[in-house]
C-alpha positions in Angstrom: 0.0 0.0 0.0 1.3 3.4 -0.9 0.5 6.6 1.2 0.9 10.2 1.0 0.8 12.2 4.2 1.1 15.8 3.7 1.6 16.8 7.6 3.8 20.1 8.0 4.8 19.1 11.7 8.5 17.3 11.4 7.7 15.5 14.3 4.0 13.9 13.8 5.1 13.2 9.9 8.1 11.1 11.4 6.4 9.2 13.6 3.5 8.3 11.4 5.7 7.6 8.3 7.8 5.6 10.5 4.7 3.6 12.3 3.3 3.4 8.6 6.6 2.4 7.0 6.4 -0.5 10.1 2.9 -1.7 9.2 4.6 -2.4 5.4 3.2 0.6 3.5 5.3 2.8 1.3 4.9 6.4 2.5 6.1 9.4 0.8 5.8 13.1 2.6 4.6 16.5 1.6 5.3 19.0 4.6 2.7 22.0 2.4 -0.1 21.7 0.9 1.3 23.0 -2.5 3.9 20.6 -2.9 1.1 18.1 -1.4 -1.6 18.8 -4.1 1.0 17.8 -6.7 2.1 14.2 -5.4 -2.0 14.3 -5.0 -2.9 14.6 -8.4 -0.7 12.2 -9.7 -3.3 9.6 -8.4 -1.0 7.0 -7.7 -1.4 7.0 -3.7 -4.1 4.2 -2.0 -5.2 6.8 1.0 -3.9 10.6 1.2 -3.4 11.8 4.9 -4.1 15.4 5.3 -3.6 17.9 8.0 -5.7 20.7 8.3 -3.5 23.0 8.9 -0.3 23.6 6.7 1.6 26.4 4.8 0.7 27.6 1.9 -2.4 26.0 0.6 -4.4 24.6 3.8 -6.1 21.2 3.8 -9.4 22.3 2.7 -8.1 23.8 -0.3 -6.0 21.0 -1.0 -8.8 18.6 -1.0 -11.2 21.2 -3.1 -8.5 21.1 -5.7 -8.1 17.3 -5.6 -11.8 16.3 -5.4 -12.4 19.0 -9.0 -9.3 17.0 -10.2 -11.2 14.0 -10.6 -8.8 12.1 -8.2 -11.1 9.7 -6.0 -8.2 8.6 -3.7 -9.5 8.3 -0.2 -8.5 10.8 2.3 -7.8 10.8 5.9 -8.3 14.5 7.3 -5.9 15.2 10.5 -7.3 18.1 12.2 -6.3 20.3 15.5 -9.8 21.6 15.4 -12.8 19.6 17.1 -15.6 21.8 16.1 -18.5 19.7 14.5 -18.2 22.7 11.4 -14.8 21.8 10.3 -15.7 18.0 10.2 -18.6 18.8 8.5 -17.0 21.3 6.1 -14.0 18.4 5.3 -16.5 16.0 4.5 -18.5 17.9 2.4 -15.5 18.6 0.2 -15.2 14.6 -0.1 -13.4 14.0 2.7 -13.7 10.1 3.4 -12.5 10.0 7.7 -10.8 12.3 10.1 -9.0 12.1 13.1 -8.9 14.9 15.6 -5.2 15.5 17.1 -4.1 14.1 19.1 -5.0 10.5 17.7 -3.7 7.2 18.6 -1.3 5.8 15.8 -3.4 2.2 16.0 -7.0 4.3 15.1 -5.3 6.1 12.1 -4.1 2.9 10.8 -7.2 1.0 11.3 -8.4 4.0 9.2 -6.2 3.8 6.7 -6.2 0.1 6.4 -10.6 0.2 6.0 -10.3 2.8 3.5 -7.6 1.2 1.3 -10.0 -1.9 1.4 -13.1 0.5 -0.1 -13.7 0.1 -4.0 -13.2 3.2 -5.8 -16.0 5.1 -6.2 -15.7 4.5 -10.0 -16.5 1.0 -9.7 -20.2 0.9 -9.0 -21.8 -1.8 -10.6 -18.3 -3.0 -12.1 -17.5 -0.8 -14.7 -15.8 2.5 -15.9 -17.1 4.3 -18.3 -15.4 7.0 -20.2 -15.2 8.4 -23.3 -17.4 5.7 -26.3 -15.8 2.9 -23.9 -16.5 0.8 -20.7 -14.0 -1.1 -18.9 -15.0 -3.8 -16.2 -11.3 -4.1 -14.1 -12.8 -7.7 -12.4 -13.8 -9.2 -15.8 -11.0 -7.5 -17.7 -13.1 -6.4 -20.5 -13.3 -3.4 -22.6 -15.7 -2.2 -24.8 -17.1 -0.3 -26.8 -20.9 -0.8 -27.5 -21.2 -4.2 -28.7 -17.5 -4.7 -29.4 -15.7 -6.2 -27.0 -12.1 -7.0 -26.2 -10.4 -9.1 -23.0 -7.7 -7.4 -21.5 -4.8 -8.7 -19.3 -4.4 -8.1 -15.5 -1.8 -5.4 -16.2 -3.3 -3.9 -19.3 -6.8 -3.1 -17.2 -4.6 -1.5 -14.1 -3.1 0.4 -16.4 -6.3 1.5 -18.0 -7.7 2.1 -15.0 -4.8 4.4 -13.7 -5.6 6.5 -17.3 -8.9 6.8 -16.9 -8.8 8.2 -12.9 -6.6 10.7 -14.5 -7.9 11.4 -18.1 -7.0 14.3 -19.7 -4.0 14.7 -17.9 -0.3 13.1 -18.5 0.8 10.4 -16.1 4.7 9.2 -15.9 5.8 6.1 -17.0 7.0 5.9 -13.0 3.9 6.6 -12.0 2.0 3.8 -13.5 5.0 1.5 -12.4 4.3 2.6 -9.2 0.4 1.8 -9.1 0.6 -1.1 -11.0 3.6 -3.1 -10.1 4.3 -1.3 -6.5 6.6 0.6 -5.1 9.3 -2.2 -4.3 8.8 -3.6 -7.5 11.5 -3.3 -10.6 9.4 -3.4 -13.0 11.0 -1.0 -16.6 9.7 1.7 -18.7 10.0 -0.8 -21.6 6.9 -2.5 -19.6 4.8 -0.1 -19.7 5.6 0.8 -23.1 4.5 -2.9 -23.9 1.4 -2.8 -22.3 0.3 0.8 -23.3 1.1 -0.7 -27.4 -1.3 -3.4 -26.7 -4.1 -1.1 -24.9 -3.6 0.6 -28.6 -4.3 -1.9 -30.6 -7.6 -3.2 -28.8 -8.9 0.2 -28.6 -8.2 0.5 -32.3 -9.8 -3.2 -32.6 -13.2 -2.2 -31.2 -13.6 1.1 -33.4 -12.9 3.4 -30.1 -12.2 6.6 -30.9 -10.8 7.4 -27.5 -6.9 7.0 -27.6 -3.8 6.9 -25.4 -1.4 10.1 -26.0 2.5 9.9 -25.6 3.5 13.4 -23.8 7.2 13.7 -24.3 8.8 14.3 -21.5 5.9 13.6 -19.5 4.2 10.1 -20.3 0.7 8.9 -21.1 -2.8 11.2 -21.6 -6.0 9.3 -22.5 -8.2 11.1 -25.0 -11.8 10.5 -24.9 -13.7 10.4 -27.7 -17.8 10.4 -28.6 -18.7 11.7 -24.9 -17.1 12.6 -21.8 -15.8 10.3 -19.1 -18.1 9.2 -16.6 -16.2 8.9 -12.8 -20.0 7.5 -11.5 -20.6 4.9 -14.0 
């Protein structure tokens, strides 16, 4: 599991990264809410951990900007403040738990190991609709109204990682990183592989959505006939 906690006190982010490093999760740290937005938006992280309170760009802004991104990650709000507004207020910008400081690290991982076991909110009913196609991660299919093609394990992660960020480039690391894990060696020439095939079978079923190469930058998808769907 892969976490992002964006925590601007040194000595909270060290002890959680550490307990969460301990519990066999990959953690990576933003200590302001600018810098934190932008590992955000990559979507590559299972659970976000946000404080409240940080320089630059606080946690309700930070989760405003992520939640009008179109990232669905779930996210864990750490907050100072107990006032029954400010939870409300968190969860209403698509806040999925909090925790009011101080916590005990055993609730926040209990947290953060329920929400990493939540389906996306994407895959209601099974499917992912964007663009003229469907995909269906559990029976690895794609399609595009009657026309059908099976995909691999990989190729459908993949996909899927494209779709929670259409529109916008993701990095060849990035994708490595969802879909083969953090500890994982897995090659740019692997991705590269599996994005060729995704190609062909969208070409194969007439799709006129497509995956862009961004030099420098990696892979956009491109929907075509109508817009992506994040509640399909």
């Amino acid at each position: 599991m892969r976490i992002l906690l964006i925590e601007d006190e040194k000595y909270i982010a060290s002890a959680v990264a550490e307990r969460l490093k301990k519990d066999r999760c990959a953690v990576d740290l933003a200590l302001d809410g600018d810098y934190g937005l932008d590992c955000a938006l990559t979507g590559i992280y299972d659970v976000v951990i946000l404080d409240v309170m940080l320089p630059k760009k606080d946690g309700f802004a930070v989760l405003k900007e992520l939640r009008a991104g179109g990232v669905t990650t779930p996210v864990i709000l750490l907050t100072a403040k107990s006032e029954v507004a400010d939870r409300v207020r968190g969860l209403n910008l698509g806040a999925d738990d909090y925790l009011v400081k101080p916590f005990h690290m055993d609730e926040l991982l209990a947290r953060v190991r329920a929400l990493s076991r939540r389906p996306p909110e994407f895959h209601q009913g099974g499917a992912l609709a964007c663009g003229d196609i469907e995909l269906d991660p559990r029976a690895l299919t794609l399609r595009r109204g009657t026309s059908a093609a099976a995909l691999t394990p990989k190729e459908a992660q993949i996909l899927e990682v494209l779709v929670a960020r259409r529109e916008t480039a993701v990095s060849k690391d990035a994708i490595i990183e969802k879909v083969w894990g953090y500890d994982v060696d897995a090659e740019d020439n692997n991705v590269e592989k599996h994005v060729s095939s995704l190609r062909k079978k969208l070409a194969r079923i007439g799709s006129e959505t497509s995956i862009h190469t961004v030099r420098g930058a990696g892979y956009r998808l491109i929907a075509g006939a109508r817009q992506c769907n994040s509640e399909s």
